[in-house]
N, C-alpha and C positions, 0 to 999 in steps of 0.2 A: 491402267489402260482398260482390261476389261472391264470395270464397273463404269468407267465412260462408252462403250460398246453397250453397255446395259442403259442408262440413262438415255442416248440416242434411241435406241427402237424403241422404249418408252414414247419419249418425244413424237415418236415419228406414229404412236400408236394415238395420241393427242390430236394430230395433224390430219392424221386419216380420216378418222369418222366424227361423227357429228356429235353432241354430247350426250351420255350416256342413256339419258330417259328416255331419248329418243331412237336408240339403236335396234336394229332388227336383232333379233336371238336366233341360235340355230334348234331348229326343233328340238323340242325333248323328246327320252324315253321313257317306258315303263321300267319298273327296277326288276321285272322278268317278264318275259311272254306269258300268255293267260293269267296276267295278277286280275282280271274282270270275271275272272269266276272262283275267286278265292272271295271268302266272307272278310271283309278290312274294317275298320273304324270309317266313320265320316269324320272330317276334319275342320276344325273350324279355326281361323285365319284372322287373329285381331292386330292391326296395325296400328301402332301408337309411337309417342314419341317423351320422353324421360329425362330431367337433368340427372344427368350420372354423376359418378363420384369428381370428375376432373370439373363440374363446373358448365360441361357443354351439353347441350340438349340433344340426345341421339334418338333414332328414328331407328324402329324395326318392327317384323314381323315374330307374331309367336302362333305357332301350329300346335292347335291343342287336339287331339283323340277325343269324339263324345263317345259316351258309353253307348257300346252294341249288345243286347238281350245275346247270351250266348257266348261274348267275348270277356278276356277279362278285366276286372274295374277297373279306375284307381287306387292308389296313387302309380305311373309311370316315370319310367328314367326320365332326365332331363338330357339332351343333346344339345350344345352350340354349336353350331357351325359357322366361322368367321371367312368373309369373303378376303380377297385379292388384291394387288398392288390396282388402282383405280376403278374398282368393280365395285359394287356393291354388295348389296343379301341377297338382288334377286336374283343373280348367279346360283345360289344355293335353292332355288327355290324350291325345282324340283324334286332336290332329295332331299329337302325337309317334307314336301308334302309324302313322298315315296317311306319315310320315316314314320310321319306321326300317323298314319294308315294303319302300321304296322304296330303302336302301340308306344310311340317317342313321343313326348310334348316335344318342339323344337322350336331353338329362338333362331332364327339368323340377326345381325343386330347390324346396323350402320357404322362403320369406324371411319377412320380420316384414309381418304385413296389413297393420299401421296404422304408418306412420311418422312419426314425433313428432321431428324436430331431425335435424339434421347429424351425432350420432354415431351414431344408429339407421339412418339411411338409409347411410351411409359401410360400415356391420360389415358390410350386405350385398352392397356394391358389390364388398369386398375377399372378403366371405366365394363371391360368383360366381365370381370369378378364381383365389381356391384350389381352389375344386368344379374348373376347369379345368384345373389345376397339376395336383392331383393324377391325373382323369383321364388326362392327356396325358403324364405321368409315368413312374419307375420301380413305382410303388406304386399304379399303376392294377388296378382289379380287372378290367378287360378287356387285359391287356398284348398289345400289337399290335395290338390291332381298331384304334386311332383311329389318324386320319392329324393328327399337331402342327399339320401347314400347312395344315388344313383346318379352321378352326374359325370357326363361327358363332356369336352370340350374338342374341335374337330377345326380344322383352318388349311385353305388351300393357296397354296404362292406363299406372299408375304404374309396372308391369313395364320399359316404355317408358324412361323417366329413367334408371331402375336401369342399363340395356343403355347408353345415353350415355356414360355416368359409368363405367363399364366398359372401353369405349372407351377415355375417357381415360386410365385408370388404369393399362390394359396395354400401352397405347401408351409410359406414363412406364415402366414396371418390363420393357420391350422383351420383354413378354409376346404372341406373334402371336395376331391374332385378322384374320381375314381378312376379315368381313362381318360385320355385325348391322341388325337388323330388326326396326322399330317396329310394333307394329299397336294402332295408332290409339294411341300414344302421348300421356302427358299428362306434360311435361317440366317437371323443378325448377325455382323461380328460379335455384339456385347455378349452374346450368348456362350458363345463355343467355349470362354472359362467357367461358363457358371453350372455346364451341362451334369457337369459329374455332382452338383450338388443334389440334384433330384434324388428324392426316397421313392422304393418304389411304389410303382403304379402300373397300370395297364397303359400298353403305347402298341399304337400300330402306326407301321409308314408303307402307305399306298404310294407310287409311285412309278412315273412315265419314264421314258427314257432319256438319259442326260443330253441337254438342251442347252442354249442360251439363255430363257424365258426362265430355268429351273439353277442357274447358273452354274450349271456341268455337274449337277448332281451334289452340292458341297455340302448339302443334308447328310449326307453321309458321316463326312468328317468330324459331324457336332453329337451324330449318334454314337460314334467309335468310343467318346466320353461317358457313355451310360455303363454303370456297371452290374447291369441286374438284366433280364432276357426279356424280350421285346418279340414282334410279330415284322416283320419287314417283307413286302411284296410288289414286282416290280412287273407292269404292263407292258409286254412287250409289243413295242411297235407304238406306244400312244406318246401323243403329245400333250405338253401342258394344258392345255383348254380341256381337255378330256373327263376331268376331274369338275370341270362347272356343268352346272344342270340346270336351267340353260347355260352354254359359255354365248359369247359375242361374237360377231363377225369380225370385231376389231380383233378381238387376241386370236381367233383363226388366222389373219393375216401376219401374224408377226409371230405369232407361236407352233403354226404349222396347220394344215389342217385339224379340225375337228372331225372322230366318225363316232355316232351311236353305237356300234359294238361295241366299244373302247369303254363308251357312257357306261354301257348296263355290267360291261366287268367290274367298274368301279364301286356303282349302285350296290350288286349285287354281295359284295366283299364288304363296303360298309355296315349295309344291314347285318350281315351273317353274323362279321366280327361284335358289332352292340348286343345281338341280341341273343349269344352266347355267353359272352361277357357281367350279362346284366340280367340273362334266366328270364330273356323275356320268352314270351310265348309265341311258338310257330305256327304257322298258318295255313300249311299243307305237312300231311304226315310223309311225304318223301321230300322234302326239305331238307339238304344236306347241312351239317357242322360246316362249320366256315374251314375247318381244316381239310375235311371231304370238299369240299370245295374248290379249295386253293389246288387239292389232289389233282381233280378231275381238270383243272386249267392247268396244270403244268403237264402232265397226260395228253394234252393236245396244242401243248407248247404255246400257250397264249400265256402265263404269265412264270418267272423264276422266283423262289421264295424263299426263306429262311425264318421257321415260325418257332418262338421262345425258346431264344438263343441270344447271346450279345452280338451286337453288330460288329465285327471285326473287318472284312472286305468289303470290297463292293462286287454285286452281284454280275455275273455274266449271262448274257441272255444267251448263248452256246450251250 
């Protein structure tokens, strides 16, 4: 019953608004206040489109960092971020460019909106990890920007699953993937037995508070199967669109308001967590650790956390 309660306001998310190209977005943010007098990268934006491994031609966006006199070179981490149940990359857009500013190549890459069965959801999981092969590759169109040992993979909604299942996949094919990160993730059943097979890696789970849209939180449930410590933080008060940059009016409407504080909490936790993670380099010398961070918002009760620990409960925002 409830995943027919889930496929209806899908529906009703169809029926609403017009189609996607054409949808108004709700303003973006900065990923902080005064990021315009911080020294950044410029970023350069090549849109293209690639048969992937499943056979289907996908379309995406790669944000590449050019080199700033002063900042440092290449080669830079690699970041994916995979969009949402009927969204696309440019949901992500803004915190890919809020990213490769800071010193991230990042791909967002086009997957299929609606996933219908195990071999639609599967062409994308393999067709992410060729998008990665070939970046990281002889046959990258950035050759030498990306650092191999540097790679992140990152998925919001059903983006979320996608990124899991990723995991697993390049963990079997002894493909490295260094980190990946759910934001507010809404995880497969095929998943929840295969969770505990993960070796570790870096994981962080950003995360709104339990919804419909997020379906009451059952990300949880798939994390409780990891057996190694993880980063888990949960926004208090946000809703699932929160985590898109731009989100849509459409998933405002059915997933709750959108509000830009929500935005730049999320922004600001993603970067922090990569670019500790990955030793990249800070861009103001009071620039806190993402754990000083994470401090300073539960200190003013905007987010509850539980950082490199196994997930055992779920979290109380009291």
């Amino acid at each position: 019953m409830f995943k027919l309660v889930v496929a209806a306001a899908a529906f009703l998310m169809i029926l609403a608004q017009p189609a996607m190209a054409s949808q108004k977005s709700v303003k973006s943010v900065e990923l902080s206040a005064g990021a315009e007098a911080l020294k950044l990268y410029q970023v350069k934006v090549i849109h293209g489109e690639r048969k992937a491994a499943s056979g289907l031609n996908r379309t995406y966006a790669l944000y590449v960092p050019q080199e700033v006199e002063g900042l440092p070179k290449h080669p830079f981490p690699l970041v994916v971020l995979i969009h949402g149940f009927l969204m696309t990359g440019a949901q992500q857009a803004n915190n890919a460019e809020n990213l490769a500013q800071r010193g991230f190549v990042v791909l967002t890459p086009d997957i299929t909106k609606v996933l219908l069965g195990d071999e639609t959801r599967m062409n994308d999981v393999h067709d992410v990890i060729d998008h990665i092969s070939w970046l990281t590759g002889k046959d990258s169109p950035v050759p030498g920007v990306i650092d191999p040992n540097k790679v992140s993979v990152g998925g919001n909604s059903s983006g979320g699953a996608v990124i899991l299942e990723v995991a697993l996949e390049a963990q079997k094919a002894h493909i490295p993937i260094a980190a990946i990160v759910s934001l507010d993730g809404v995880i497969w059943d095929r998943s929840f037995d295969r969770v505990h097979l993960l070796e570790p890696l870096k994981i962080l789970s950003l995360r709104c508070e339990p919804s419909i849209c997020n379906e009451h939180a059952r990300l949880m449930d798939h994390l409780q199967q990891i057996k190694f410590p993880i980063d888990d933080v949960k926004v208090i008060g946000a809703h699932h669109c929160d985590v898109e940059n731009p989100t849509t009016i459409r998933c405002s409407c059915v997933c709750g308001t959108s509000h830009n504080k929500y935005r730049r909490i999320f922004a600001q936790l993603l970067y922090a967590w990569l670019r500790d993670n990955f030793n990249a380099p800070k861009f103001s010398e009071s620039a806190p650790s993402f754990s000083k961070l994470v401090a300073s918002f539960q200190t003013n009760h905007q987010v509850v956390a539980r950082l490199d620990q196994p997930v055992t409960v779920e979290l109380s925002s009291k």
